[in-house]
C-alpha positions as CSV (number, residue, x, y, z in Angstrom):
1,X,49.5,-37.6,-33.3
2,X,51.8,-34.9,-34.0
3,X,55.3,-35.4,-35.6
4,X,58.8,-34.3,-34.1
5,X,61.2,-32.3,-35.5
6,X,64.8,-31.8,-34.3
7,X,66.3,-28.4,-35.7
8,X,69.7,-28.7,-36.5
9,X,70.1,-32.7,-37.2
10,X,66.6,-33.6,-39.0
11,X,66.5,-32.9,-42.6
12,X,64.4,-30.9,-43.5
13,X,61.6,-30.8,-46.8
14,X,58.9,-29.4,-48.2
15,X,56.1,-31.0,-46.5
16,X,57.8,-31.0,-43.6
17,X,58.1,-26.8,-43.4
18,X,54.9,-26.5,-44.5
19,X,53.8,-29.1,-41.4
20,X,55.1,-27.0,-39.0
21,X,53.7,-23.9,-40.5
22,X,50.4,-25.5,-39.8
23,X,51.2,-26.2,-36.4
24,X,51.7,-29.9,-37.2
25,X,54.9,-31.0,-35.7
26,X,56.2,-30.4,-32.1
27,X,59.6,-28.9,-32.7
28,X,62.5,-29.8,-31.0
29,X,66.4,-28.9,-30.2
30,X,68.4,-31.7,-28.9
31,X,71.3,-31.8,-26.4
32,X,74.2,-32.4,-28.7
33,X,72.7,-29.5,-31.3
34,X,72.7,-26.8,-28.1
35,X,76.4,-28.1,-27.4
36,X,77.1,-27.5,-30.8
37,X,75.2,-23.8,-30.8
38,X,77.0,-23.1,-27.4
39,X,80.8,-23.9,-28.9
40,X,80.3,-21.5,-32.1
41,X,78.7,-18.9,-29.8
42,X,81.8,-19.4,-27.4
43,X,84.2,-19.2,-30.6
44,X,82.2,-15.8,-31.5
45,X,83.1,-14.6,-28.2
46,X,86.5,-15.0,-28.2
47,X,87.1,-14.0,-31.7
48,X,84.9,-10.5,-30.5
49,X,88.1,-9.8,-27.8
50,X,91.3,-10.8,-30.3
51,X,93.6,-7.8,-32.4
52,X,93.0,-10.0,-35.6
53,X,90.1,-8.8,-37.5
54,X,87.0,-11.1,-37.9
55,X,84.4,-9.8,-40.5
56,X,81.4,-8.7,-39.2
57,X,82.8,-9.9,-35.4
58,X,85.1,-7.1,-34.4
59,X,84.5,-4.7,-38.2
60,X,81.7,-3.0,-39.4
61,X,79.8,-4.1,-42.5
62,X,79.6,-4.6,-46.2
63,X,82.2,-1.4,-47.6
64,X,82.9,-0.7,-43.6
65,X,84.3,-4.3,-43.5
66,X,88.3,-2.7,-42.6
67,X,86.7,-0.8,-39.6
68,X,87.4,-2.0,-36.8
69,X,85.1,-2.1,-33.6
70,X,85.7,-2.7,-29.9
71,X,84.1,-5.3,-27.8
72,X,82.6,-2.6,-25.9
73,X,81.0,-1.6,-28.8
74,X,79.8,-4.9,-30.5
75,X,76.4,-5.2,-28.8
76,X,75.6,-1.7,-30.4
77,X,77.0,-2.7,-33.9
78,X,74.4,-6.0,-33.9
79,X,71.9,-3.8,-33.1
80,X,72.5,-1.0,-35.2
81,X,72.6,-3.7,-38.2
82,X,69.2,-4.6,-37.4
83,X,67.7,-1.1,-37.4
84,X,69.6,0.0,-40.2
85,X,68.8,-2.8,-42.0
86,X,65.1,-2.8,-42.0
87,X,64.6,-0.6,-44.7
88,X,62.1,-2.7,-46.8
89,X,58.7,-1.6,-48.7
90,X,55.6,-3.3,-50.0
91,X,52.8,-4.9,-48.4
92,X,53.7,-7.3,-45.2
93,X,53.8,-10.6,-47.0
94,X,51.4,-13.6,-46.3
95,X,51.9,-14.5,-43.0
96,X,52.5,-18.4,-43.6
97,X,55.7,-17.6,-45.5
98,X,57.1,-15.0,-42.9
99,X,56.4,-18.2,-40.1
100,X,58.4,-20.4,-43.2
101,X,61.4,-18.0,-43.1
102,X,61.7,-18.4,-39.4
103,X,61.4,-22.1,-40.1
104,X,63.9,-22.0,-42.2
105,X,66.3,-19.7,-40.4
106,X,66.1,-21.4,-37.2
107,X,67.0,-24.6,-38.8
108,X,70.2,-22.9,-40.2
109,X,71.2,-21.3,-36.9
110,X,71.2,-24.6,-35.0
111,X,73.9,-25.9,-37.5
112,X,76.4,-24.9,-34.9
113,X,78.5,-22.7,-37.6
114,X,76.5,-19.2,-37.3
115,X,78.0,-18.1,-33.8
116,X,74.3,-17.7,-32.3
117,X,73.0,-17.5,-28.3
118,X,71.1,-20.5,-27.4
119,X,68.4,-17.3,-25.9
120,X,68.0,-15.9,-29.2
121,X,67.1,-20.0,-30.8
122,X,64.9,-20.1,-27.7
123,X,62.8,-17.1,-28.7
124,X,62.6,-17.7,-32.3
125,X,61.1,-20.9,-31.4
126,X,58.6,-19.1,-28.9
127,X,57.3,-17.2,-32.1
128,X,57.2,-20.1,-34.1
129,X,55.3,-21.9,-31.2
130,X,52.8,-19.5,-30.1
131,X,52.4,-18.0,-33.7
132,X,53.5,-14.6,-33.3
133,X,54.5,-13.7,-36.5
134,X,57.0,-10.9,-37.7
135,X,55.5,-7.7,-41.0
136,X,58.0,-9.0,-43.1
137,X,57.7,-6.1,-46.4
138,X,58.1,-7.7,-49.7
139,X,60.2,-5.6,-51.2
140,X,63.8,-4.3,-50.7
141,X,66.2,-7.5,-51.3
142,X,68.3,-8.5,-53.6
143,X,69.2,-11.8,-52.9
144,X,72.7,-11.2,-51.4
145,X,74.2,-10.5,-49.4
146,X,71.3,-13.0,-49.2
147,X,67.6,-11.6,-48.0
148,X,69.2,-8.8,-45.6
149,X,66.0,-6.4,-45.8
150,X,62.9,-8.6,-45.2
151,X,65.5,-10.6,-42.6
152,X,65.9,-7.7,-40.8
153,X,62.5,-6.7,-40.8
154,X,61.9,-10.4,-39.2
155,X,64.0,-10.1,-36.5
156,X,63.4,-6.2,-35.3
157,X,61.4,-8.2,-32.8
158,X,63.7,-10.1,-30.8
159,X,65.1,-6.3,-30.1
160,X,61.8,-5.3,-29.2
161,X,61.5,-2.9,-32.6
162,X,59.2,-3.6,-35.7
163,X,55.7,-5.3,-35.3
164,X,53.9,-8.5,-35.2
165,X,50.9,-10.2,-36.0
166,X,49.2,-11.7,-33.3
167,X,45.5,-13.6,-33.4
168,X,45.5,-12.2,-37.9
169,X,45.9,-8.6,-35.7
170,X,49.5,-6.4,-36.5
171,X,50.3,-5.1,-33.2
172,X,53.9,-2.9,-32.4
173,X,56.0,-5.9,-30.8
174,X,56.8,-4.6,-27.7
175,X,52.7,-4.5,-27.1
176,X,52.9,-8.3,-27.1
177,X,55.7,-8.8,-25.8
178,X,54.8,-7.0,-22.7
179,X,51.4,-8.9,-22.8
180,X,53.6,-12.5,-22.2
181,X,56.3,-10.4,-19.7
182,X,58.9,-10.9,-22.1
183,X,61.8,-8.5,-22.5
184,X,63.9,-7.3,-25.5
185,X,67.1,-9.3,-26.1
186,X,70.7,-8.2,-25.8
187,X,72.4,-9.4,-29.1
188,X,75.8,-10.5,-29.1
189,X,79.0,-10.6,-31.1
190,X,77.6,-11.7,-34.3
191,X,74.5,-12.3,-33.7
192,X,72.6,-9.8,-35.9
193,X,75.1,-10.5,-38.6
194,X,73.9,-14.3,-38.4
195,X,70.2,-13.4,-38.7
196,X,70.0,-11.1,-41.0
197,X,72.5,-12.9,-43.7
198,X,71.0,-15.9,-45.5
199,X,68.7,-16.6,-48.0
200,X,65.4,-17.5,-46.2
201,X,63.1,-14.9,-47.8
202,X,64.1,-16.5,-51.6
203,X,63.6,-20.3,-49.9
204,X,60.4,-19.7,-47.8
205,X,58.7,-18.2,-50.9
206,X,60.5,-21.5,-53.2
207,X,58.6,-23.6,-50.7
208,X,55.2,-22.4,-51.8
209,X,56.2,-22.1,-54.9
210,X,57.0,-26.0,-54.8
211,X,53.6,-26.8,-53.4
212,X,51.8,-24.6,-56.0
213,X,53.5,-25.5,-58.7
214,X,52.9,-29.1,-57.8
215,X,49.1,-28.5,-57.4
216,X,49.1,-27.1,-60.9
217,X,50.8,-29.7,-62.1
218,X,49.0,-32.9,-60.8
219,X,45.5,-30.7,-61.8
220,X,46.6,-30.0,-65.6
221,X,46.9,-33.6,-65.9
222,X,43.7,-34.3,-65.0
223,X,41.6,-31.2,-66.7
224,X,43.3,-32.0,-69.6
225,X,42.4,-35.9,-69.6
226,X,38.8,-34.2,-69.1
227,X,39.4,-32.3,-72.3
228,X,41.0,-35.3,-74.3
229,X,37.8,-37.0,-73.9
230,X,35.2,-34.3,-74.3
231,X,36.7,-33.6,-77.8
232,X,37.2,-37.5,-78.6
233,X,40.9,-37.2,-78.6
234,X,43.4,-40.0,-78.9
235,X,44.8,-41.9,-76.7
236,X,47.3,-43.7,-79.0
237,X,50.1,-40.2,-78.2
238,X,50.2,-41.6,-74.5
239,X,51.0,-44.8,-74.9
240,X,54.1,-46.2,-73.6
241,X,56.1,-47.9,-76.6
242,X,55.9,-43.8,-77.9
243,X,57.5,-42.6,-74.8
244,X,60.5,-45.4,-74.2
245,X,62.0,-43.6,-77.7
246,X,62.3,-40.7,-76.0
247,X,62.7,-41.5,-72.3
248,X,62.6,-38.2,-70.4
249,X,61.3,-39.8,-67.1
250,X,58.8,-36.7,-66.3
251,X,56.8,-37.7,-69.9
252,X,56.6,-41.1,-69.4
253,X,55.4,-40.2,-66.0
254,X,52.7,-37.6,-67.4
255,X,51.7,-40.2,-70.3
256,X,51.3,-42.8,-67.9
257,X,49.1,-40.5,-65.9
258,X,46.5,-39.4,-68.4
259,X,46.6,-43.0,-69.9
260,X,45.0,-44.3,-65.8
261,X,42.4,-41.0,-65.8
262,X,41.5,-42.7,-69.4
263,X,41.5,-46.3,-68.6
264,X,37.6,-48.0,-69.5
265,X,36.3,-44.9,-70.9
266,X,33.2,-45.7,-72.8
267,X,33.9,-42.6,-74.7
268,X,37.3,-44.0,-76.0
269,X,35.7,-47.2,-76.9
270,X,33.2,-45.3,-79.0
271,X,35.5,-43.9,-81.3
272,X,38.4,-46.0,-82.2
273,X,37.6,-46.2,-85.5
274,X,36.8,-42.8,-86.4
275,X,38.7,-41.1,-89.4
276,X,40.2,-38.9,-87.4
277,X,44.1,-38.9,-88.0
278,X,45.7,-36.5,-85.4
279,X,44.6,-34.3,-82.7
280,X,46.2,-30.7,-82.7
281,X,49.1,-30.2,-80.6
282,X,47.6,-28.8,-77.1
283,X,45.9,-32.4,-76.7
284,X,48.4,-35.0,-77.8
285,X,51.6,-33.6,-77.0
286,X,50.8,-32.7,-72.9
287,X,53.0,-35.2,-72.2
288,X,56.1,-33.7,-73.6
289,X,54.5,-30.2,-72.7
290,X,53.5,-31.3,-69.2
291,X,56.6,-33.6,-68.8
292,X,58.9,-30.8,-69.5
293,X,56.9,-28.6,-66.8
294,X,57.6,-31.2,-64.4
295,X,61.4,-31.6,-64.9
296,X,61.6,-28.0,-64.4
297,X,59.6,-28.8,-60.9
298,X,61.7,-31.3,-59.9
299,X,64.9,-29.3,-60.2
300,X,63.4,-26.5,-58.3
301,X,62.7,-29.1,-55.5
302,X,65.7,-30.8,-55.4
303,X,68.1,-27.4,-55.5
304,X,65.3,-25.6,-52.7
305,X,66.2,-29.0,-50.4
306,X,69.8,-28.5,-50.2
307,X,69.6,-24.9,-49.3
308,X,66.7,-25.6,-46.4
309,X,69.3,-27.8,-45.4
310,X,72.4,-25.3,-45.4
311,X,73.9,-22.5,-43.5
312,X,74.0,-19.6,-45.6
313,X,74.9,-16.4,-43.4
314,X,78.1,-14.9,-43.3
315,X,80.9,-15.5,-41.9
316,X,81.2,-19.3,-41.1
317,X,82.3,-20.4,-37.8
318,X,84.0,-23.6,-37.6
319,X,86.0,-22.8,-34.6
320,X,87.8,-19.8,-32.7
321,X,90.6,-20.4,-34.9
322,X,88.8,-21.3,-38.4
323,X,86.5,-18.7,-39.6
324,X,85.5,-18.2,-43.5
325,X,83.9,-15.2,-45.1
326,X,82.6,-16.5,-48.0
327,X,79.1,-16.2,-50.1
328,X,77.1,-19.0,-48.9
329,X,74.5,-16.2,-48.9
330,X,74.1,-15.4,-52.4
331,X,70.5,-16.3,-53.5
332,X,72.0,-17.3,-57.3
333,X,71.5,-21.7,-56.6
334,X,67.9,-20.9,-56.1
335,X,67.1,-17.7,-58.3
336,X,67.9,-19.7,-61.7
337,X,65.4,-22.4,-60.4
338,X,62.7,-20.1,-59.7
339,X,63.2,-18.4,-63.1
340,X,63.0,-21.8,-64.6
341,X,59.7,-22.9,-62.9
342,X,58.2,-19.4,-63.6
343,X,58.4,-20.4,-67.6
344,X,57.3,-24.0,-66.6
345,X,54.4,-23.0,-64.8
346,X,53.9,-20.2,-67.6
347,X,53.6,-22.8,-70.0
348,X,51.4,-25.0,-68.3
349,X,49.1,-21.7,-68.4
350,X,49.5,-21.4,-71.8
351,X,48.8,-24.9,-73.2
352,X,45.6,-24.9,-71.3
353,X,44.4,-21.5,-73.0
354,X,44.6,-23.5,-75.9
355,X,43.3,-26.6,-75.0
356,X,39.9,-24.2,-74.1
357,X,40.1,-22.2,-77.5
358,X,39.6,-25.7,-79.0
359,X,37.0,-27.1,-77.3
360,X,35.2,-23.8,-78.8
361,X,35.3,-24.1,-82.0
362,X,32.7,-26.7,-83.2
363,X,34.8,-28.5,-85.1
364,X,34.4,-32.2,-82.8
365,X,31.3,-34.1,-83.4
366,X,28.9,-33.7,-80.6
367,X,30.3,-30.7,-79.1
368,X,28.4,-27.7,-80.2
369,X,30.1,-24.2,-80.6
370,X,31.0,-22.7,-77.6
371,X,29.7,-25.0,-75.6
372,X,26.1,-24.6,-75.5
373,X,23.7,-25.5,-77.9
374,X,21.4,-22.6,-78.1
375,X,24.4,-19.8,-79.0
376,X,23.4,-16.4,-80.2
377,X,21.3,-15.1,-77.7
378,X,23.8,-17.1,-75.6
379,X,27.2,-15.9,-75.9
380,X,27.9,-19.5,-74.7
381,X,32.0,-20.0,-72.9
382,X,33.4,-17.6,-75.2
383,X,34.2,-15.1,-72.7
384,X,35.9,-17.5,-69.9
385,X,38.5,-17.5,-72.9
386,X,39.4,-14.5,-72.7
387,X,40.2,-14.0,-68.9
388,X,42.4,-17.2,-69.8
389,X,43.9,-15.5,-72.6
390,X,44.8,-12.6,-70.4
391,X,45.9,-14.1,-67.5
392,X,47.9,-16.6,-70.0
393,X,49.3,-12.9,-71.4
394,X,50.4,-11.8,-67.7
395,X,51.7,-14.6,-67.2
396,X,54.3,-14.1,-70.6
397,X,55.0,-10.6,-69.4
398,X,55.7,-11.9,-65.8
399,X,58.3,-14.4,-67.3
400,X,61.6,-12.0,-68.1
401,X,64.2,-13.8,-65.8
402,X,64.7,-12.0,-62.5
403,X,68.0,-13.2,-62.3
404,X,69.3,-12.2,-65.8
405,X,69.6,-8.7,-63.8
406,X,72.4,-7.5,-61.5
407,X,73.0,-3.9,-60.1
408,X,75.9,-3.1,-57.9
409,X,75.5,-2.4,-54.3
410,X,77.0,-1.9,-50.9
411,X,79.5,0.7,-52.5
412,X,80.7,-2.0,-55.2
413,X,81.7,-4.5,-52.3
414,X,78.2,-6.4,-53.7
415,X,78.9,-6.2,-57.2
416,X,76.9,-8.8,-58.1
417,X,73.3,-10.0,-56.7
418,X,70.6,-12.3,-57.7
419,X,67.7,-10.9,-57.7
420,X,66.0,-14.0,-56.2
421,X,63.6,-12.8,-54.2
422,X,62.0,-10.7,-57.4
423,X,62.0,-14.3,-59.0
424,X,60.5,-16.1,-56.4
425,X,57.9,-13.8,-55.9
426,X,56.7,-13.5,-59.3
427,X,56.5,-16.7,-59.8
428,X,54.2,-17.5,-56.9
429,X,52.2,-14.6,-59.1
430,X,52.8,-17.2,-62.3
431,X,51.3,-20.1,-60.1
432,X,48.2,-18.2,-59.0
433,X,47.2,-17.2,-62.9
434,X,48.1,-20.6,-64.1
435,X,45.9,-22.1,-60.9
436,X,42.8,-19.9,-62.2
437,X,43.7,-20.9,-66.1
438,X,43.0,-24.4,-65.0
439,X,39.9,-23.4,-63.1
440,X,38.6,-22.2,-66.5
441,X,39.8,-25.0,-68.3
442,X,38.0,-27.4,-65.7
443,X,34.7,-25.5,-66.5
444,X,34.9,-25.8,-70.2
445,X,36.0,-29.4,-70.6
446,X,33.6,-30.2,-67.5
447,X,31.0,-28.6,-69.7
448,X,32.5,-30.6,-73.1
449,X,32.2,-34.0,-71.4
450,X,28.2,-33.5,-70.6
451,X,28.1,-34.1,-74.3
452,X,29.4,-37.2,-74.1
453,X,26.3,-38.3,-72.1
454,X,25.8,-41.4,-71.6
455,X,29.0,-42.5,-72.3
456,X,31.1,-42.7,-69.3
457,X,34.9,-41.2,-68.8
458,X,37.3,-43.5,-66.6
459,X,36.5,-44.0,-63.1
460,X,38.9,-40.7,-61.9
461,X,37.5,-38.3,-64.8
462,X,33.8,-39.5,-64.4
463,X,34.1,-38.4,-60.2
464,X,35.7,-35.6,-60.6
465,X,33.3,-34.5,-63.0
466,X,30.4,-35.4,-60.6
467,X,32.3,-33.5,-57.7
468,X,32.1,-30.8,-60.2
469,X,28.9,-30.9,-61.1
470,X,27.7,-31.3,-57.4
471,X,28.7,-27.6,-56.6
472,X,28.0,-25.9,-60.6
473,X,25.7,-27.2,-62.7
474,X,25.7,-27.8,-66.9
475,X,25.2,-24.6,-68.2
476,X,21.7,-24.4,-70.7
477,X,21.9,-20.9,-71.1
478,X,24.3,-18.1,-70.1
479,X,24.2,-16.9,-66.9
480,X,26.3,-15.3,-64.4
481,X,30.1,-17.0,-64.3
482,X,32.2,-15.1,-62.5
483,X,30.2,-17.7,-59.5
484,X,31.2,-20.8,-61.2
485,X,35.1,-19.4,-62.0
486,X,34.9,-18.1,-58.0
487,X,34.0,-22.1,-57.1
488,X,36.1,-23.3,-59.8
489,X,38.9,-21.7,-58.4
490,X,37.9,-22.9,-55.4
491,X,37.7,-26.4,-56.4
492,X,41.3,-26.6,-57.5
493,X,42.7,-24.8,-53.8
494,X,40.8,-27.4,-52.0
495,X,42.4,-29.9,-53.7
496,X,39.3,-32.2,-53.9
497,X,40.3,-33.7,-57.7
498,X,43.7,-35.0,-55.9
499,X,41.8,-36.6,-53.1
500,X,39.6,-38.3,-55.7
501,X,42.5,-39.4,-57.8
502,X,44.3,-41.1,-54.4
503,X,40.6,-43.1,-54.1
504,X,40.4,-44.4,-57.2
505,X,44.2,-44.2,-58.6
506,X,44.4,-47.8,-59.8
507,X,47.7,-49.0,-59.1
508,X,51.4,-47.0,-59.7
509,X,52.0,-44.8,-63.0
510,X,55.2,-45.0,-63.9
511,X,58.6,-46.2,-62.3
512,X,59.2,-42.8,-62.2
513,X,56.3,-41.7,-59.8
514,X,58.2,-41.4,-56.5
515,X,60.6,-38.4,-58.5
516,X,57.4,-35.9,-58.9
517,X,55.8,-36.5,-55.7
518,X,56.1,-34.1,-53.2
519,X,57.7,-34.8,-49.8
């Protein structure tokens, strides 16, 4: 059964977004939120017909914010915004986020405070709905006056301008929208101002970039449980008395995790008497490595939330009399974040690489030199290292902070931007490497453990190494593995190690679980 949503009074998260991306939750608007909606847009009307000037009401724009503009003229003026607006470059991007930013900027709109129709909610819910999706470029914002480019670009529609993608095909909108008798709207007072303001671009990308970055996450603790017990690695640096000396929640939580993947192994038994004294850093310190990863996660989550959640175009409405411009639109409360969780997932990335250079070397009883027996004729895993190593490289060059940059704009009116949608972007980039890193990572230590043979892992490691070895099998000889990276890869985006993890997951990890789960 489906889920409701009510735009404008339901919070909004996530999981929920993404839900109704998918085509998961009916969405609805209820009677007090269109009375609400109705008041600002009256407000917006009556502003549009007084002497006193009302930005972006009865002025022009940005530098042309002291020109004044009659109410005869206002329709043309939204419009005009739109078109002149829509100045972005790139390829469209992915069509699930463009659908997110309508999400998103729908939910904003029904706040009451923007000044919007109650036609123009109804249509963007009619593209949400029947999945008509704006060519939303990727390039061409700076992340303020928030996202006014790719926002632009999204909304060209409702004026019948622009083009959509309908059944995966890009058609020029008013193609489709002839095809369901639908004519272009007539926008009001305010009303392009209100779409096109906001920062929906930078916070539909941070919602993929939440889920991503959570998938690498959860997955990094598992390959790299995989790879503590191929190489006979301690235990002893997850233990919990370690961890309460230096409580940072998300360590005890990752500590706590690997200790479960490890619990009963047969291959930890076996060697708790070795003379072994220390494992090198890539193996016993993913907690605090990991850990740290995860704060950085949480934060990203937690700041993304509140602006899903807020009204962020320009200027508020609160009544006909009360009307702020201000700069809830400036990207800045999410571009740090998404700066932050691009180093995170960067270094997630990057302790992997190492954690596969080690399990290369020989140097762990059992394991033979790259991997395979038989080397020589066999070049064995060395090679997988080195995409790692390169991706692991992009991923470093990728990791400048978008946000650290600012160039004036808007004739110095906008002397200071974000960058936030350059930020967000390249860190979705950061969370595809680090997802194919791991993929790599799971083919080496998957690889590792068949060494360990008979000895069993713990009851998560052991299945998700039988899932693994259900679609690639233990490589004798070298062969071609671009395949098993391609269902590697594939592996991690069907998120099939999670679903084994929930089956046998015995018991909660940590008091801290319900922070780094995702909602």
């Amino acid at each position: 059964m489906q889920s409701e949503f009510n735009f404008g009074s339901d919070f909004l998260t996530v999981s929920k977004v993404i839900d109704i991306v998918d085509g998961k939750v009916n969405l609805k608007i209820d009677n007090d939120t269109r009375e609400k909606i109705l008041a600002s847009n009256d407000a917006v009307l009556k502003i549009s017909q007084k002497t006193k000037a009302v930005y972006g009401i009865n002025t022009g724009f940005g530098p042309l914010c002291n020109t004044r503009i009659s109410s005869s003229e206002t329709s043309k003026l939204q419009k005009n915004l739109l078109l002149s607006h829509s100045v972005g470059v790139g390829a469209h991007i992915d069509l699930k986020i463009a659908k997110a930013m309508l999400v998103l900027k729908l939910h904003a709109l029904a706040q009451g405070k923007s000044g919007i129709s109650n036609e123009i909610i109804d249509r963007i819910i009619w593209h949400i709905e029947m999945n008509i999706i704006p060519a939303v470029p990727e390039q061409g914002s700076v992340g303020a006056s928030g996202d006014l480019a790719p926002l632009s670009h999204l909304f060209l529609p409702l004026i019948g301008e622009g083009k959509v993608y309908y059944q995966g095909i890009c058609h020029e909108t008013n193609h489709v929208l002839n095809k369901f008798g639908l004519e272009n709207l007539n926008l009001g007072a305010k009303d392009g101002l209100a779409l096109i303001n906001g920062t929906q671009f930078i916070a539909a990308h941070g919602v993929f970039l939440v889920e991503n970055f959570y998938n690498n996450l959860s997955h990094a603790d598992i390959i790299g449980a995989m790879m503590v017990d191929a190489l006979q690695g301690s235990i002893m640096p997850f233990h919990p008395e370690l961890h309460k000396l230096r409580p940072f929640p998300a360590n005890i939580h990752v500590a706590s995790r690997i200790t479960k993947f490890l619990e009963n192994s047969e291959i930890v038994n076996n060697h708790l008497d070795c003379d072994k004294v220390q494992d090198p850093y890539s193996l016993r310190c993913m907690p605090q490595v990991h850990g740290a990863s995860r704060n950085a996660w949480l934060h990203l989550k937690d700041c993304l939330e509140i602006e899903m959640n807020a009204v962020t175009d320009n200027p508020i409405i609160f009544n006909e009399n009360f009307t702020i411009s201000g700069g809830n639109f400036h990207g800045q409360p999410i571009a740090l974040p998404a700066d932050y969780a691009c180093l995170a997932l960067s270094e997630i990335g990057s302790i992997s690489d190492r954690r596969m250079y080690l399990s290369l070397e020989g140097k762990t009883e059992g394991v033979p030199k790259l991997l395979m027996s038989k080397t020589g004729l066999n070049s064995g895993f060395m090679i997988l290292q080195y995409t790692a190593a390169a991706l692991a490289s992009e991923n470093k060059s990728l990791c400048f902070p978008a946000s650290a940059d600012s160039i004036m704009t808007s004739l110095g009116q906008e002397d200071h931007v974000s960058m936030g949608s350059i930020g967000v972007r390249k860190a979705l980039k950061v969370a595809e490497n680090t997802e194919k890193i791991l993929a790599l990572e799971l083919l080496l230590a998957a690889q590792a453990l068949n060494f360990r043979k008979p000895l069993k892992s713990g009851k998560v490691i052991d299945k998700c190494h039988d899932l693994l070895r259900s679609k690639i099998p233990f490589a004798e000889n070298d062969r071609l593995f671009a395949n098993d990276i391609e269902k590697s890869i594939e592996i991690l985006k069907s998120k099939e190690l999670l679903e084994i993890e929930k089956k046998y997951k015995n018991g909660d990890y940590s008091e801290y679980e319900h922070l780094f789960e995702i909602y």
